[in-house]
N, CA, C and O atoms as a Maestro MAE file, in Angstrom:
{
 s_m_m2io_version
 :::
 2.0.0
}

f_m_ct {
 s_m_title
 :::
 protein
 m_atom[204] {
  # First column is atom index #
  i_m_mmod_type
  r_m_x_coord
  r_m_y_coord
  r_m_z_coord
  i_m_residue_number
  s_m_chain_name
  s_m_pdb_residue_name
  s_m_pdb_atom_name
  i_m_atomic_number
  :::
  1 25 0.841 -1.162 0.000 1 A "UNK " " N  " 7
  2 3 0.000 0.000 0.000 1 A "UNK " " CA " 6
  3 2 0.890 1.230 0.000 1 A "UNK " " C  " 6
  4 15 1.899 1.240 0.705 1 A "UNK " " O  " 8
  5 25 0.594 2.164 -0.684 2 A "UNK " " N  " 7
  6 3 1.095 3.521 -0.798 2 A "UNK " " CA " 6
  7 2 0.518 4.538 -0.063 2 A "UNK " " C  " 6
  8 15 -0.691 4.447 -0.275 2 A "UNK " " O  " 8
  9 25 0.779 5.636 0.832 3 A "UNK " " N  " 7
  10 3 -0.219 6.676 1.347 3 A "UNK " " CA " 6
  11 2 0.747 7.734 1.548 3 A "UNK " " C  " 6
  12 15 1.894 7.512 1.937 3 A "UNK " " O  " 8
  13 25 0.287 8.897 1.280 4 A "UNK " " N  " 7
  14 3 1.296 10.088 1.133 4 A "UNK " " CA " 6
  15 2 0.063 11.322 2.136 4 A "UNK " " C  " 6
  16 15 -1.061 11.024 2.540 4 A "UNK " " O  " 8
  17 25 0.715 12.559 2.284 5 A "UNK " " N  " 7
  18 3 0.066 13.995 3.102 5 A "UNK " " CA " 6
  19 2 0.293 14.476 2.058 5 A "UNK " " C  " 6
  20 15 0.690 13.807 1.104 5 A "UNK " " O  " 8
  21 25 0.081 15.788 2.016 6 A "UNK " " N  " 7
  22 3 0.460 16.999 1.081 6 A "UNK " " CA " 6
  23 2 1.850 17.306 1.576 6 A "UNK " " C  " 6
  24 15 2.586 17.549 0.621 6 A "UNK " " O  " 8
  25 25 2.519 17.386 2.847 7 A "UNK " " N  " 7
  26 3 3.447 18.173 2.986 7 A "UNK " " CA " 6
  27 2 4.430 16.924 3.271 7 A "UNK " " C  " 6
  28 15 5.418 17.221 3.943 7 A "UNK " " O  " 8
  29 25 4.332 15.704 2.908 8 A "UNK " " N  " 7
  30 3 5.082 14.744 3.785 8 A "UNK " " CA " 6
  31 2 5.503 13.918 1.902 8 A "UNK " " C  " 6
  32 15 4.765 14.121 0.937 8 A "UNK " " O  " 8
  33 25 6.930 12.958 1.823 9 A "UNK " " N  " 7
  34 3 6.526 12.077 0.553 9 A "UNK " " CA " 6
  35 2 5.606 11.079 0.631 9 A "UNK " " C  " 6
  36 15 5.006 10.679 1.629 9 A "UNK " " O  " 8
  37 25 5.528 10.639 -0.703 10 A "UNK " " N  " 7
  38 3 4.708 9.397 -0.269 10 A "UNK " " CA " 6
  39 2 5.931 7.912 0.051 10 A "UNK " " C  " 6
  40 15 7.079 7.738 -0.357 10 A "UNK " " O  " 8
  41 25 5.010 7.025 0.974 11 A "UNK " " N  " 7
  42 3 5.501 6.069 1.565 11 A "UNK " " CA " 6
  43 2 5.143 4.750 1.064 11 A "UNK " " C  " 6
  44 15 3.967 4.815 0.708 11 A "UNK " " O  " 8
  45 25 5.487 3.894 0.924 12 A "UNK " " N  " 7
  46 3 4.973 2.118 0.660 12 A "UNK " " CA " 6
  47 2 4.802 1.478 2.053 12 A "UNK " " C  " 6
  48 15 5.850 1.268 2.664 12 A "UNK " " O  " 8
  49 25 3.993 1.239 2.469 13 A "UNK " " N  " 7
  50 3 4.199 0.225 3.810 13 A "UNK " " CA " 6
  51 2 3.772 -1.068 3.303 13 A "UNK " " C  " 6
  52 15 2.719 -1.322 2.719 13 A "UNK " " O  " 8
  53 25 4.433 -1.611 3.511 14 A "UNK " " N  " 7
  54 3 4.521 -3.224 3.463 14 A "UNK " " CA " 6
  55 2 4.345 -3.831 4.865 14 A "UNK " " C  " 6
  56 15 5.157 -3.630 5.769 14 A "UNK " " O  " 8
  57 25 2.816 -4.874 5.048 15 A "UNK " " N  " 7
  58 3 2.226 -5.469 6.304 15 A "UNK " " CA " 6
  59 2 2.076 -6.556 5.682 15 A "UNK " " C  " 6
  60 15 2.103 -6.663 4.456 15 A "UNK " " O  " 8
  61 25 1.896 -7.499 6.517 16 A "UNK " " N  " 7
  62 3 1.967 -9.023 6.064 16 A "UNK " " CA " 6
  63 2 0.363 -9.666 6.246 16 A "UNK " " C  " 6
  64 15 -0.144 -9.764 7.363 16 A "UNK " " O  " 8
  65 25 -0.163 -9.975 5.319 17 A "UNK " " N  " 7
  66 3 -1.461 -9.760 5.336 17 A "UNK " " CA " 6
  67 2 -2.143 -11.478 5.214 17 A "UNK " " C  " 6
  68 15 -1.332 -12.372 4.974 17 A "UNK " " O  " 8
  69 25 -3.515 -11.815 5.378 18 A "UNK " " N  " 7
  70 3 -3.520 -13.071 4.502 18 A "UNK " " CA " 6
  71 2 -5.054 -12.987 4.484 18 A "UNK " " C  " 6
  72 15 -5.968 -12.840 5.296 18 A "UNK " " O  " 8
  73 25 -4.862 -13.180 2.928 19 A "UNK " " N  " 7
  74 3 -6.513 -13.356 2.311 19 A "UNK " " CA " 6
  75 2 -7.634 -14.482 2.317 19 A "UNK " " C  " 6
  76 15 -6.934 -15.487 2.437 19 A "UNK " " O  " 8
  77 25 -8.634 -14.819 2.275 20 A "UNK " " N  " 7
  78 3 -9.617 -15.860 2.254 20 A "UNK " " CA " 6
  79 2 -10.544 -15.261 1.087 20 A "UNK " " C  " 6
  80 15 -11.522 -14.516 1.160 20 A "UNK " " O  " 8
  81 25 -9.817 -15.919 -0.157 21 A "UNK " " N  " 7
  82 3 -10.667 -15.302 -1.894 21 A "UNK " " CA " 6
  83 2 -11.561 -16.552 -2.233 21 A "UNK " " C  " 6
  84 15 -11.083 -17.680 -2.350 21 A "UNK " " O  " 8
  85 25 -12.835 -16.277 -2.373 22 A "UNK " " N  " 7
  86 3 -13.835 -17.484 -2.884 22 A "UNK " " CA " 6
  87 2 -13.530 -17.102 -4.259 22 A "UNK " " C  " 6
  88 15 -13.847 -15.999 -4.705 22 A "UNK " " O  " 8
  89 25 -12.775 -18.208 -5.104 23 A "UNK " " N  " 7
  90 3 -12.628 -18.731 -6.507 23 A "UNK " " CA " 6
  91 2 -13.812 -19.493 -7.095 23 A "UNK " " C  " 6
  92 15 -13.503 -20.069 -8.138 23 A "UNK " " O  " 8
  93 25 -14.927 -19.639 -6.764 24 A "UNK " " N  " 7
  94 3 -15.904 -20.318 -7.347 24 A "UNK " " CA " 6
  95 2 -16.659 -19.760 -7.953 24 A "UNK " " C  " 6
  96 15 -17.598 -20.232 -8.595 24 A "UNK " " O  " 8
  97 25 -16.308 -18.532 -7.812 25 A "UNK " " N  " 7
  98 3 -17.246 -17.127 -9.094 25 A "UNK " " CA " 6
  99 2 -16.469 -16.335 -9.535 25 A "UNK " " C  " 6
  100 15 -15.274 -16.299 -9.241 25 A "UNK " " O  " 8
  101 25 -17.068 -15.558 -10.338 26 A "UNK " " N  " 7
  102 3 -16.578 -14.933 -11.225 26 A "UNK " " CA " 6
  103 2 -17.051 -13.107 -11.597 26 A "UNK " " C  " 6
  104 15 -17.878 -12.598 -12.355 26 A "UNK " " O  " 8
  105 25 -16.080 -12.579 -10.662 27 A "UNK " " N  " 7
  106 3 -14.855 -12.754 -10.436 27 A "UNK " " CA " 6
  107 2 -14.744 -12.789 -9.454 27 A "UNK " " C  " 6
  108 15 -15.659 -12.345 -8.761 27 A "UNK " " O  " 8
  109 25 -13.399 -13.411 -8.745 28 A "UNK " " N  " 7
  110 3 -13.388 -13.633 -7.568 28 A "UNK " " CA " 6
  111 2 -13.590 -12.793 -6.371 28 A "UNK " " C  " 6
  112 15 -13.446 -11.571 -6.423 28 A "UNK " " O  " 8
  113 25 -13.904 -13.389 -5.349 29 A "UNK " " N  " 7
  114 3 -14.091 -12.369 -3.807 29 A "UNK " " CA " 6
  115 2 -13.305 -12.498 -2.945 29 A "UNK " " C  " 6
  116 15 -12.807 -13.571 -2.605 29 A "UNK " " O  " 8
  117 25 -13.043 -11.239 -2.388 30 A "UNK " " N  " 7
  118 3 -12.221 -11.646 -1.402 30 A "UNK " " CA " 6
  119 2 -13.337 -11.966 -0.523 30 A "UNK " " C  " 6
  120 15 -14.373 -11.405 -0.880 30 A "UNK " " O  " 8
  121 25 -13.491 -12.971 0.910 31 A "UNK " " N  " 7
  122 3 -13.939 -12.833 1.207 31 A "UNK " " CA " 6
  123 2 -13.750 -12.514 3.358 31 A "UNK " " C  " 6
  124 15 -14.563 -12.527 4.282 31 A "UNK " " O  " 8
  125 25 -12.266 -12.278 3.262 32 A "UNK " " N  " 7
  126 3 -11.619 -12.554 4.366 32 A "UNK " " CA " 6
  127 2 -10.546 -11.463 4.285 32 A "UNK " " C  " 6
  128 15 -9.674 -12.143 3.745 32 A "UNK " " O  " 8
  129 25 -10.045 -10.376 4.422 33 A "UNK " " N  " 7
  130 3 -8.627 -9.663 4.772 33 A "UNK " " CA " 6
  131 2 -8.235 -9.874 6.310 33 A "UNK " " C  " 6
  132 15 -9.036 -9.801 7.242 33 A "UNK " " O  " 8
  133 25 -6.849 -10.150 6.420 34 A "UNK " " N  " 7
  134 3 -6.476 -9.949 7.685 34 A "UNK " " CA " 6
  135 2 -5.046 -9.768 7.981 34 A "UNK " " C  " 6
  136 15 -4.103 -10.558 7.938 34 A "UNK " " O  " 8
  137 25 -5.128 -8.525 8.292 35 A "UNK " " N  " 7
  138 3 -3.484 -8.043 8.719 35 A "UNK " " CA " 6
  139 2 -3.169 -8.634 10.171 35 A "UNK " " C  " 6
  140 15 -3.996 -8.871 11.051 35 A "UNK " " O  " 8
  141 25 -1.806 -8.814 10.219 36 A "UNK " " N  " 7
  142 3 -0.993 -9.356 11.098 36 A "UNK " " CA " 6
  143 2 -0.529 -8.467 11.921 36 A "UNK " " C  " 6
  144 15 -0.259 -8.796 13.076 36 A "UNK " " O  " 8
  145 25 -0.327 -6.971 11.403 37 A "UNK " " N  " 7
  146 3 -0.055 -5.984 12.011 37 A "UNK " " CA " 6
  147 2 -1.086 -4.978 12.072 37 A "UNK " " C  " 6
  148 15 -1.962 -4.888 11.212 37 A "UNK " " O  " 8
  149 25 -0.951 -3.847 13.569 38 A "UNK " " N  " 7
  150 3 -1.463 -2.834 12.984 38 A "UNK " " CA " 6
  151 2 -1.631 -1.695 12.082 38 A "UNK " " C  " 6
  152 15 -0.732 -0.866 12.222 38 A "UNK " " O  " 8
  153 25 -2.059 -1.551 11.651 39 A "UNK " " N  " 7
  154 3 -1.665 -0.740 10.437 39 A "UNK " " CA " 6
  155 2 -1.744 0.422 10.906 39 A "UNK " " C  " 6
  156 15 -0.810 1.222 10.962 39 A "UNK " " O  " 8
  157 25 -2.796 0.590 11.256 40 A "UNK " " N  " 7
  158 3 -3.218 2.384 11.526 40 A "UNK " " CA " 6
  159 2 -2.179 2.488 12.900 40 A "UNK " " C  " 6
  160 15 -2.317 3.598 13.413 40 A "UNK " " O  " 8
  161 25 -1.259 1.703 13.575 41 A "UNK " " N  " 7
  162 3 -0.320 1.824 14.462 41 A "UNK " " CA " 6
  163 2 1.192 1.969 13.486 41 A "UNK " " C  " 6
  164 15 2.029 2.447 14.252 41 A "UNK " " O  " 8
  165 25 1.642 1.799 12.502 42 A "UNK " " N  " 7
  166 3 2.435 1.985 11.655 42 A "UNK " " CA " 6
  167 2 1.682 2.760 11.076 42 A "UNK " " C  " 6
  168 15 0.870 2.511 11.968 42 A "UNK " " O  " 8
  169 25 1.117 3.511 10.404 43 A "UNK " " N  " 7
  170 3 0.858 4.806 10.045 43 A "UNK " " CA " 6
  171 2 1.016 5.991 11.325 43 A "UNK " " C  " 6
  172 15 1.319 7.167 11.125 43 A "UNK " " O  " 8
  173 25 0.780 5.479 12.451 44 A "UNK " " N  " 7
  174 3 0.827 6.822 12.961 44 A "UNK " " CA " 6
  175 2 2.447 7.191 13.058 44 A "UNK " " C  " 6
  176 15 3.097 8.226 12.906 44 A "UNK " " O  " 8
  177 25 2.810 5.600 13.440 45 A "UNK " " N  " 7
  178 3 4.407 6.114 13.397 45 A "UNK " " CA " 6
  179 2 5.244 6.598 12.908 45 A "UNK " " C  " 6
  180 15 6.273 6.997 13.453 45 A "UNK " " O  " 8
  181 25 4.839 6.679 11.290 46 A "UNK " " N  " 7
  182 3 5.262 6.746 10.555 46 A "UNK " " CA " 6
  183 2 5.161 8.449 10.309 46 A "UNK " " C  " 6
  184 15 6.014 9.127 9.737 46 A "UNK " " O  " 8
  185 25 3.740 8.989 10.968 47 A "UNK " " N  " 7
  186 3 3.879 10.402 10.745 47 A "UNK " " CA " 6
  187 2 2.831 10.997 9.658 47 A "UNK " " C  " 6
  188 15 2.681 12.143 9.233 47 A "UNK " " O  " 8
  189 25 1.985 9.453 9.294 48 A "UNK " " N  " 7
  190 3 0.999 9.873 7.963 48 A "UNK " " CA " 6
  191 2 -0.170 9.768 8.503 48 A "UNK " " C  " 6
  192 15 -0.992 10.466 7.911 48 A "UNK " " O  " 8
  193 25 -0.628 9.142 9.452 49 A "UNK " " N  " 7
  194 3 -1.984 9.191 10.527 49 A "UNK " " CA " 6
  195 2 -1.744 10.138 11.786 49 A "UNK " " C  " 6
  196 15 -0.680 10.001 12.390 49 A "UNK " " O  " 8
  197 25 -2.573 10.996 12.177 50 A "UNK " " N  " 7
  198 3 -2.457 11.637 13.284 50 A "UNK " " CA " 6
  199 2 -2.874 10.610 14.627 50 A "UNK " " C  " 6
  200 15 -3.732 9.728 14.608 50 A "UNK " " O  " 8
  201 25 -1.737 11.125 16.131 51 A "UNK " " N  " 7
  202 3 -2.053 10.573 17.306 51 A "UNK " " CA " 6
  203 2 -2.960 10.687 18.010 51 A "UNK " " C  " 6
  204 15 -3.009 10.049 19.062 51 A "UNK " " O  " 8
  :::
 }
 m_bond[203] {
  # First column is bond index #
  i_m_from
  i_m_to
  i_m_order
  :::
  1 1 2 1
  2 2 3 1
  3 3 4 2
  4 3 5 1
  5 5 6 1
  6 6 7 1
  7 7 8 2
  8 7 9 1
  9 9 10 1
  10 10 11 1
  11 11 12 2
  12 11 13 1
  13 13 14 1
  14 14 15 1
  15 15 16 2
  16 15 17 1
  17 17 18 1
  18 18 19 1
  19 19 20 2
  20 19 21 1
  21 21 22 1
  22 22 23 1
  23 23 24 2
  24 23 25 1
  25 25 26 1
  26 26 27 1
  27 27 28 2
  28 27 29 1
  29 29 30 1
  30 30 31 1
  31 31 32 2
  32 31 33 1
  33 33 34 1
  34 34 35 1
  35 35 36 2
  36 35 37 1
  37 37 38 1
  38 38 39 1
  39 39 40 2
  40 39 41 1
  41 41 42 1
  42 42 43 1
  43 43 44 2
  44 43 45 1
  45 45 46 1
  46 46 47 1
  47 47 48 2
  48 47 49 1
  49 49 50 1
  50 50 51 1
  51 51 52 2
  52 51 53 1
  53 53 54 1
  54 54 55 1
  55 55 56 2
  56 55 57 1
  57 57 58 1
  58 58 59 1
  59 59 60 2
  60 59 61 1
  61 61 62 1
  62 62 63 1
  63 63 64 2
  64 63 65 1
  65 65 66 1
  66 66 67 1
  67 67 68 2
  68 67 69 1
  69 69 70 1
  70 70 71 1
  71 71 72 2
  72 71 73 1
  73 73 74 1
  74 74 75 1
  75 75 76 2
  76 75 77 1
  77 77 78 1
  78 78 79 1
  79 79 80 2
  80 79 81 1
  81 81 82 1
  82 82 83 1
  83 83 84 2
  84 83 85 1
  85 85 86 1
  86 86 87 1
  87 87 88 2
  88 87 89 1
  89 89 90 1
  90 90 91 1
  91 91 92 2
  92 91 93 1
  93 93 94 1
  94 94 95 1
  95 95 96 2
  96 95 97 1
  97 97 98 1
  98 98 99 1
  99 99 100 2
  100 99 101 1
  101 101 102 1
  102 102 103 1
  103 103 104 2
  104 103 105 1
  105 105 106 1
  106 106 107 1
  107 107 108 2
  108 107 109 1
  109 109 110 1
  110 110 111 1
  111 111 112 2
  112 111 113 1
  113 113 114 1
  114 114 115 1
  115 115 116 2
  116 115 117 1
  117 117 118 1
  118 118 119 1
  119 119 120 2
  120 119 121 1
  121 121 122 1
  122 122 123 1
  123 123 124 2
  124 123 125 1
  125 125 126 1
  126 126 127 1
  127 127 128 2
  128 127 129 1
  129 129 130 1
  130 130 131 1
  131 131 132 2
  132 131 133 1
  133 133 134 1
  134 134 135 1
  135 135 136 2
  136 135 137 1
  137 137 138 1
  138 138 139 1
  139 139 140 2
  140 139 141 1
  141 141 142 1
  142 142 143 1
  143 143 144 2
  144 143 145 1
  145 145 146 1
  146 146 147 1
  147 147 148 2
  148 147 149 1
  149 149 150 1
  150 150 151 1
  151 151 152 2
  152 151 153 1
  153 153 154 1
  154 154 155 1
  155 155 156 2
  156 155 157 1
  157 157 158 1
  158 158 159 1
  159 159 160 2
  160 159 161 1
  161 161 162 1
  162 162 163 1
  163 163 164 2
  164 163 165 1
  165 165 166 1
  166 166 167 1
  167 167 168 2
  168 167 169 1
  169 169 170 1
  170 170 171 1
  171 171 172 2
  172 171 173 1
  173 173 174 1
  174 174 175 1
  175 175 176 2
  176 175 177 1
  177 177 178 1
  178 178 179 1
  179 179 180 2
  180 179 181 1
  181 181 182 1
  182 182 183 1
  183 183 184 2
  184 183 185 1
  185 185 186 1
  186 186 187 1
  187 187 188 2
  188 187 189 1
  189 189 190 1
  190 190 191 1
  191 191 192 2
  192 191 193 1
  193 193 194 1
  194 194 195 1
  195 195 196 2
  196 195 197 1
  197 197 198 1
  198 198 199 1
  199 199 200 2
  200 199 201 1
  201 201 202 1
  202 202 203 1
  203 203 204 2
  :::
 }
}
């Protein structure tokens, strides 16, 4: 994922994620996301989410 401010660059954060996609239609669904980390806790750290 990419997320940038106006006054800040933009950043890539890379979280380790794992999906649950139903392949039996068309097109597929996700039907499950789930991060391992917090995210919106690495964004704040990062300085691109406010505390």
């Amino acid at each position: 994922m990419s997320f940038s401010q106006p006054n800040l660059p933009r950043q890539d954060i890379v979280v380790r994620t794992t999906y649950l996609i139903d392949t039996g239609v068309d097109p597929f669904r996700i039907l499950v996301y789930l991060a391992h980390q917090d995210i919106m806790g690495v964004l704040r750290n990062r300085g691109i989410l406010a505390s």
